[in-house]
OpenMM code with the backbone's topology and positions (N, CA, C; nanometers):
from openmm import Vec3, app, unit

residues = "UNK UNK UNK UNK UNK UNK UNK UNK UNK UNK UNK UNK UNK UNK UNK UNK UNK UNK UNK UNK UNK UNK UNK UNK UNK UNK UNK UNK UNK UNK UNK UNK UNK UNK UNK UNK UNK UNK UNK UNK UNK UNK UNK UNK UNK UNK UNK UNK UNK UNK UNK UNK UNK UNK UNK UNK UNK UNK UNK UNK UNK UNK UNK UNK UNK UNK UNK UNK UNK UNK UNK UNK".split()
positions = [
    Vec3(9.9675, 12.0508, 6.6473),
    Vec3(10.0008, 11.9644, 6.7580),
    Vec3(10.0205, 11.8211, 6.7087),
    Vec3(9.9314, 11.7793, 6.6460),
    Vec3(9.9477, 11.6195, 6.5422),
    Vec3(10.0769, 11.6005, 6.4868),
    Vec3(10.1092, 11.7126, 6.4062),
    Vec3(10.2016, 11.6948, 6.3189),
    Vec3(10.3400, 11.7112, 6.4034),
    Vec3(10.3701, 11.7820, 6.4759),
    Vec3(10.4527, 11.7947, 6.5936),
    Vec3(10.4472, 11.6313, 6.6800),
    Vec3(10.3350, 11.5705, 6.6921),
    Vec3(10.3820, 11.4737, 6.7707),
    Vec3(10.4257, 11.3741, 6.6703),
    Vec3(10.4154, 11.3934, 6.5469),
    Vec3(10.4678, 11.3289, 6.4976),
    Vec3(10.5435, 11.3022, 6.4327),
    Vec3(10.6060, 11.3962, 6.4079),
    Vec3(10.7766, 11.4702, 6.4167),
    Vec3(10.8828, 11.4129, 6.5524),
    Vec3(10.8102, 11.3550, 6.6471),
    Vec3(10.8777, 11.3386, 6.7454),
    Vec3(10.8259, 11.1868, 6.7515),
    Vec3(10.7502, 11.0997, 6.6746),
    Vec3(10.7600, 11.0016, 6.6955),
    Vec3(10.6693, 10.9024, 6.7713),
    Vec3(10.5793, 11.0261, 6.8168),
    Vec3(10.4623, 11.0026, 6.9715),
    Vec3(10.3956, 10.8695, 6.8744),
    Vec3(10.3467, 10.9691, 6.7389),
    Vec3(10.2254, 10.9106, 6.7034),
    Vec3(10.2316, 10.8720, 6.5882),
    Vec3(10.2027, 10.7753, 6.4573),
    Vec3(10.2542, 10.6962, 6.3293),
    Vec3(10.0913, 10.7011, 6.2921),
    Vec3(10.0291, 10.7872, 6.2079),
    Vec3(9.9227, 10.7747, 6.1320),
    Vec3(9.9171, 10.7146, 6.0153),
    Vec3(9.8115, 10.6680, 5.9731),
    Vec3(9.8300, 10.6087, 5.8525),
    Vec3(9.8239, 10.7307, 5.7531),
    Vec3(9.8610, 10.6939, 5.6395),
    Vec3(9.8336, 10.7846, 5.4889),
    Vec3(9.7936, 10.7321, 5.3894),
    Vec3(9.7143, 10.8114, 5.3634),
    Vec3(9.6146, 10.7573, 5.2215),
    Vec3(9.6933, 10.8068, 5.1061),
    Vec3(9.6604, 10.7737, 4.9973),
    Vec3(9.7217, 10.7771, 4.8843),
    Vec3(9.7413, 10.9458, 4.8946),
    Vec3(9.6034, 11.0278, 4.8727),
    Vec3(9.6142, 11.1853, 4.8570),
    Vec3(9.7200, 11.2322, 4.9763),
    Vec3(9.8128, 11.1292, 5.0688),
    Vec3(9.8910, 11.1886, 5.1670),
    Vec3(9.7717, 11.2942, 5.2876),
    Vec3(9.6558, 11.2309, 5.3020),
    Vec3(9.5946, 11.2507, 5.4395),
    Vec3(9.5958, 11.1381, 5.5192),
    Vec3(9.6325, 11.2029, 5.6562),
    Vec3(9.6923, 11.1451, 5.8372),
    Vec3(9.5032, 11.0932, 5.8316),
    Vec3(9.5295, 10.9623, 5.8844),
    Vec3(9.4357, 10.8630, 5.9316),
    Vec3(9.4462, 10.8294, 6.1097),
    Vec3(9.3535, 10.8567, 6.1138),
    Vec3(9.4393, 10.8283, 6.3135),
    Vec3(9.2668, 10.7263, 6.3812),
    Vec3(9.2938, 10.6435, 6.3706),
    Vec3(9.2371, 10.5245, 6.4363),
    Vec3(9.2000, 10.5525, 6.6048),
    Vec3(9.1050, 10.4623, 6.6538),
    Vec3(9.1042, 10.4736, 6.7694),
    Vec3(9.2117, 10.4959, 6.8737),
    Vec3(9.3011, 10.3784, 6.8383),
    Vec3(9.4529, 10.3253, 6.9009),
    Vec3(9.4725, 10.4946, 6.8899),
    Vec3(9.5472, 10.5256, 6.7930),
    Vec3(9.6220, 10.7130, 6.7919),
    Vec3(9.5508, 10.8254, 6.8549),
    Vec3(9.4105, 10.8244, 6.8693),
    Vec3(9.3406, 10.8788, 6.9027),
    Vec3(9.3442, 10.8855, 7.0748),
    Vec3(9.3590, 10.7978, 7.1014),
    Vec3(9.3512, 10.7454, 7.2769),
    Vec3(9.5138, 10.8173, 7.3444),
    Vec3(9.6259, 10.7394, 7.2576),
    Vec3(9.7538, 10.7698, 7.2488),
    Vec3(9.7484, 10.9188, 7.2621),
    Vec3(9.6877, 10.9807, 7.2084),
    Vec3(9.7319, 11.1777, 7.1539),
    Vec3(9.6647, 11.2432, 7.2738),
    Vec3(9.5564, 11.1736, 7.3179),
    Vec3(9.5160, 11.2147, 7.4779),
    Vec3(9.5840, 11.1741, 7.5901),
    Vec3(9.6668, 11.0663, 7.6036),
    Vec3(9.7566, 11.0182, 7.6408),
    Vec3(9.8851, 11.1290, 7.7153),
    Vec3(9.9015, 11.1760, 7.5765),
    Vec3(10.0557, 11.2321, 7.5653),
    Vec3(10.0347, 11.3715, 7.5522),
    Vec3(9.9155, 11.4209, 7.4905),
    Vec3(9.8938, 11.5396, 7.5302),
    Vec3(9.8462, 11.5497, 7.7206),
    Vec3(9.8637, 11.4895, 7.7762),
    Vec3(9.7884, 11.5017, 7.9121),
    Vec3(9.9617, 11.4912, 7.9868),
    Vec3(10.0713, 11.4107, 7.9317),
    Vec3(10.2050, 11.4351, 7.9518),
    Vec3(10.2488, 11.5514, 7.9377),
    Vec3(10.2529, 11.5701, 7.8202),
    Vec3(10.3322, 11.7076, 7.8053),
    Vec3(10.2714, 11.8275, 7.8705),
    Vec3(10.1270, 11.8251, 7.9034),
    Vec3(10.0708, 11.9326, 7.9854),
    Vec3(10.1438, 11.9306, 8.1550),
    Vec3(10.1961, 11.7936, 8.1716),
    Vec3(10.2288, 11.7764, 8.2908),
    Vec3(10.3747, 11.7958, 8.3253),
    Vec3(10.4269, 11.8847, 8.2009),
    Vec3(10.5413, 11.9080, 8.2010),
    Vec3(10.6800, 11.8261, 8.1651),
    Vec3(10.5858, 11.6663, 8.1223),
    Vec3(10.7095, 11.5959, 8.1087),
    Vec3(10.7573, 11.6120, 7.9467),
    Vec3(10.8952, 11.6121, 7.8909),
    Vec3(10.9068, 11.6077, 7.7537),
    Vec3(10.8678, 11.4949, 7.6591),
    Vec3(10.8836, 11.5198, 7.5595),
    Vec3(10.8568, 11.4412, 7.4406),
    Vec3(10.9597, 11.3198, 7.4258),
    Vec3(11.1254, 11.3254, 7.4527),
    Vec3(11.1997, 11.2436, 7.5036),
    Vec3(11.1782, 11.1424, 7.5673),
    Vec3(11.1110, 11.1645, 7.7189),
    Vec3(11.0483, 11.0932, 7.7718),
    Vec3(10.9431, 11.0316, 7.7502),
    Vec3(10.8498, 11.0867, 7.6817),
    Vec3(10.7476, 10.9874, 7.6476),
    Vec3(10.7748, 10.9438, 7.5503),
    Vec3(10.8591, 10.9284, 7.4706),
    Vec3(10.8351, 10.8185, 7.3844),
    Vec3(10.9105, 10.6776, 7.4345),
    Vec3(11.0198, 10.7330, 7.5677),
    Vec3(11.0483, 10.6124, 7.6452),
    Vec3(10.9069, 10.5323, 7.7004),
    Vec3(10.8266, 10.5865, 7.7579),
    Vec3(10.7149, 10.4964, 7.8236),
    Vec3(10.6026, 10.4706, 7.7289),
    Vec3(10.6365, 10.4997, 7.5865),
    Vec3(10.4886, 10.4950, 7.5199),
    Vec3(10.4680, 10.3615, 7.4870),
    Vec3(10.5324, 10.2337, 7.5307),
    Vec3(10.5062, 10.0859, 7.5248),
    Vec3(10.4003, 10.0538, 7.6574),
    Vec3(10.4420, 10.1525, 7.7624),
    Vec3(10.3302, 10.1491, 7.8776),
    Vec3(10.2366, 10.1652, 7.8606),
    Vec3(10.2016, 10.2751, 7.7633),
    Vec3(10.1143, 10.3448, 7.7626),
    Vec3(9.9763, 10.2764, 7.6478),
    Vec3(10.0567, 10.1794, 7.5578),
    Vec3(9.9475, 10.1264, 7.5004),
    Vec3(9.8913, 9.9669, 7.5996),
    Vec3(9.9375, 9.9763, 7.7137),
    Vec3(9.8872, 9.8615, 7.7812),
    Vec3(9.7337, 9.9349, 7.8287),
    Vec3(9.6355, 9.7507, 7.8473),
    Vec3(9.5205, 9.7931, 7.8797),
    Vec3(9.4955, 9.8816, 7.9885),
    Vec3(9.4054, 9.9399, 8.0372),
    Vec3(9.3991, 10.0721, 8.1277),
    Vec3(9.3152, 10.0012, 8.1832),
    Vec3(9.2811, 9.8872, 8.2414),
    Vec3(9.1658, 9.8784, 8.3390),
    Vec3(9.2113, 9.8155, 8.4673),
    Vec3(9.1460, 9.8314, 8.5900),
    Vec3(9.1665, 9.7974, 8.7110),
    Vec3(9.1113, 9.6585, 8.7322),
    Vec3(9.1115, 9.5432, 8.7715),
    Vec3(9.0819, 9.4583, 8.8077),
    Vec3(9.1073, 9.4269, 8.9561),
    Vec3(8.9792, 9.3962, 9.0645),
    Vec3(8.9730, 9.3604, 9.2127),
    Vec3(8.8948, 9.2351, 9.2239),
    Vec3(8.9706, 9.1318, 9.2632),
    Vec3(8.9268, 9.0567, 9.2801),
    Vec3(8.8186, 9.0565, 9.3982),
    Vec3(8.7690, 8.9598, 9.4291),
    Vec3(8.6511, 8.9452, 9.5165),
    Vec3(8.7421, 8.8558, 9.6504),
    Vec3(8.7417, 8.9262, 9.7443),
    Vec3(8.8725, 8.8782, 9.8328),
    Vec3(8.7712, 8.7468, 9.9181),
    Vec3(8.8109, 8.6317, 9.9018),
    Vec3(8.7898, 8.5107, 9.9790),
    Vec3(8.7928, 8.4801, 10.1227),
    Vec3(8.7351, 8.4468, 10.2300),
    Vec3(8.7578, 8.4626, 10.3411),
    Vec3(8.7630, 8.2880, 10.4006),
    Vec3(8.8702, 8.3105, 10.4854),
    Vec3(8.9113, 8.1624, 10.5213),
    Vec3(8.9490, 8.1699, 10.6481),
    Vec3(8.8357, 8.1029, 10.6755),
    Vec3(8.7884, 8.0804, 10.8546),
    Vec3(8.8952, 7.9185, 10.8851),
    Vec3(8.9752, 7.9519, 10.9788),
    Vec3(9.0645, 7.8508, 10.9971),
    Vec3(8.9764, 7.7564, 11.1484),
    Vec3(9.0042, 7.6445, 11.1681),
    Vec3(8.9536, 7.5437, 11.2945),
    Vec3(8.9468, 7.6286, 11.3827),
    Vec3(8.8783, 7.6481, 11.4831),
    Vec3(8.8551, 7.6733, 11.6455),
    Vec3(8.9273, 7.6145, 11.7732),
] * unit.nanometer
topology = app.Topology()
chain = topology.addChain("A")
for resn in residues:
    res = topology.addResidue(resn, chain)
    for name in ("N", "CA", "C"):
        topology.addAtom(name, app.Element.getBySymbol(name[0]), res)
């Protein structure tokens, strides 16, 4: 599955001299990512269109909504 996604470009591991795939947190996150795509039926084509999305941060931020009582 690694080597397949990376045949297609998903995923860029590093290589050590002996030519062994290094996969960092970053690739690691990515391969759950895109394996959770392709389970969802979308192709490999396609994700490598959105995989600039896909390394954006993943967290939700809500602000604390302010309340503004206007004159009487």
């Amino acid at each position: 599955m690694l080597r397949y996604y990376e045949e297609q470009g998903l995923v860029v591991p590093r290589r050590l001299d002996n030519g062994y795939r290094v996969y960092v947190n970053h690739l690691l996150d990515r391969v759950q990512k895109v394996r959770g795509l392709i389970d969802a039926g979308i192709p490999p084509r396609i994700i490598s269109d959105i995989l600039p999305c896909l390394d954006q941060p993943q967290e939700i931020v809500v602000r604390t909504p302010t309340r503004h009582f206007g004159s009487c």
